[in-house]
N, C-alpha and C positions, 0 to 999 in steps of 0.2 A: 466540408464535413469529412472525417476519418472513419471507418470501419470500426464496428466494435468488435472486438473477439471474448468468446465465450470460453474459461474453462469448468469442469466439475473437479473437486474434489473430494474424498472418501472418509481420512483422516487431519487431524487435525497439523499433524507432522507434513502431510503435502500442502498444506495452505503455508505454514512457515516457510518452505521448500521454495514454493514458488515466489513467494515474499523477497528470500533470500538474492533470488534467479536476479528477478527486477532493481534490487538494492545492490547487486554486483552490477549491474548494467549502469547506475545511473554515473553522469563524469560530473554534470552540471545542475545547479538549483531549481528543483521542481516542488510545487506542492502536489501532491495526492491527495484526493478528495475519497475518504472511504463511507460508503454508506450504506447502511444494511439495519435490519431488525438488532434486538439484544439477542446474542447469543451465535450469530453468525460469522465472528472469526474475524471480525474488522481488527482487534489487538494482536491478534494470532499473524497477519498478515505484516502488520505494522511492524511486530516483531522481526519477522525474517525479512523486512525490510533495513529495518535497523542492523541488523547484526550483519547483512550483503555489504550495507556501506561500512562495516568497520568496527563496529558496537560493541564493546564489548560487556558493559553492562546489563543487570537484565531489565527486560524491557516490560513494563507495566502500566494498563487502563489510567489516562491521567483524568480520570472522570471524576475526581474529587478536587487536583489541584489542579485542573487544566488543561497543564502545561508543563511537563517534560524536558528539559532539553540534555540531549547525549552530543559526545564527540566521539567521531568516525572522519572519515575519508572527506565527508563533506559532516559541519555540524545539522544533528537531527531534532527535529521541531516537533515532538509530538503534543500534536492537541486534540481536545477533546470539547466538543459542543450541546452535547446531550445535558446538563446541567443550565445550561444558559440561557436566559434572558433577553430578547433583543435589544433592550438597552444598556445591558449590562455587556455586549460582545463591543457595543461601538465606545464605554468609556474605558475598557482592556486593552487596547492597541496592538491587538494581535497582526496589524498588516503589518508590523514590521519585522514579523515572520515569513512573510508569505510572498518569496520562498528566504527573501531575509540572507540570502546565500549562501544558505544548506537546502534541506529535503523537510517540507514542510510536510506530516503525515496528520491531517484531521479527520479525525473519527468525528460520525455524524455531522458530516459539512453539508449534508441537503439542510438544513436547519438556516442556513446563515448564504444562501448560495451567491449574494452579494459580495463578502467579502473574498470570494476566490477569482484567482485573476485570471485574464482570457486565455494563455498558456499555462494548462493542468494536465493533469492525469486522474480521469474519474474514474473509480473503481468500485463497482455494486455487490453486495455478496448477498444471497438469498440461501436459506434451508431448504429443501427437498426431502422429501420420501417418497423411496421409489422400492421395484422390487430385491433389489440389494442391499434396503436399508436405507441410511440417513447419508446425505452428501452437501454439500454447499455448491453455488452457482456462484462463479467470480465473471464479473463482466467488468471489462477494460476498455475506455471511452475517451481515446484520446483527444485533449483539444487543441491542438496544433501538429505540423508535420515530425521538426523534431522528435515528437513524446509519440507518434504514430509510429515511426522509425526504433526507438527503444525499445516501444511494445512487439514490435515486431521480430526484431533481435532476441529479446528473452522465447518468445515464443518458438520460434526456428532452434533453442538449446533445450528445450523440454522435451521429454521423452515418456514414453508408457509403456507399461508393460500388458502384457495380452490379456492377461486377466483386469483389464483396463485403471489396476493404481498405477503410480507417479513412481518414475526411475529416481528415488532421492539421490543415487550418486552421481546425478549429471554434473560433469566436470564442470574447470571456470571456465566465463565467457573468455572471448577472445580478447588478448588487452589488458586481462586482468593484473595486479600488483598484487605481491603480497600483501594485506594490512594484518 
């Protein structure tokens, strides 16, 4: 079992931010498991995950078709399970997405927690109000050491500023390529 790390964030530009962080970080085929209430940033995240690995499209909720798919650095897999049926995910064949050999990003995968494979990266996001106002709760639940290592790299390049928002100019990771 891997450690979970906890961030908060303020605005919705630090949820992309951090998205981004993790999508520069990643080299090799992972699914993300994003899962949260409506309205909690699970596409906000997806996004700045998308555009880390390379995207340059814009990125949008495939909560009517699905299914998504961009080219980046690695091909990106966006799905979406909130719509779904449980017989209707097993005749869609979605495992051969998953990671399919890009970045499989499913929004509302606690739905279907069968089909994600034993190496993932689960990622929770929850609202809060507090006395600052509205924020989100990202929690990162790695399921293997690799993806504990990843998480652990983007988190070691995130930075904050005193008034406790997100440095969005945090440079590239280490490694990084131009795309």
């Amino acid at each position: 079992m891997y450690g979970e790390a906890v961030l908060t964030t303020r605005q919705e530009a630090e949820t992309v931010h951090i998205g981004y962080m993790l999508g520069r970080a990643i080299e090799s085929p992972l699914v993300i498991a994003l899962e949260g209430e409506l309205g909690t940033g699970k596409t906000a995240l997806a996004r700045g995950i998308a555009h880390g690995l390379g995207v340059a499209e814009t990125v949008t909720s495939p909560t009517f078709v699905l299914l998504n798919i961009y080219s980046g650095r690695l091909p990106v897999y966006h799905l979406d399970f909130y719509r779904l049926e449980e017989m209707e995910s097993c005749r869609l064949g979605f495992e051969e997405y998953l990671p399919g050999g890009g970045v499989a990003l499913i929004e509302w995968a606690d739905r279907f927690p069968a089909l994600l494979p034993s190496r993932h990266l689960r990622v929770t996001l929850e609202r809060f109000f507090d006395g600052e106002g509205e924020g989100r709760r990202l929690g990162f639940i790695p399921k293997d050491r690799p993806v504990a290592l990843l998480v652990e790299g983007v988190l070691n390049r995130i930075s904050w500023k005193v008034d406790g928002g997100l440095h969005l100019g945090s440079g590239p990771m280490p490694g990084d390529k131009e795309v």
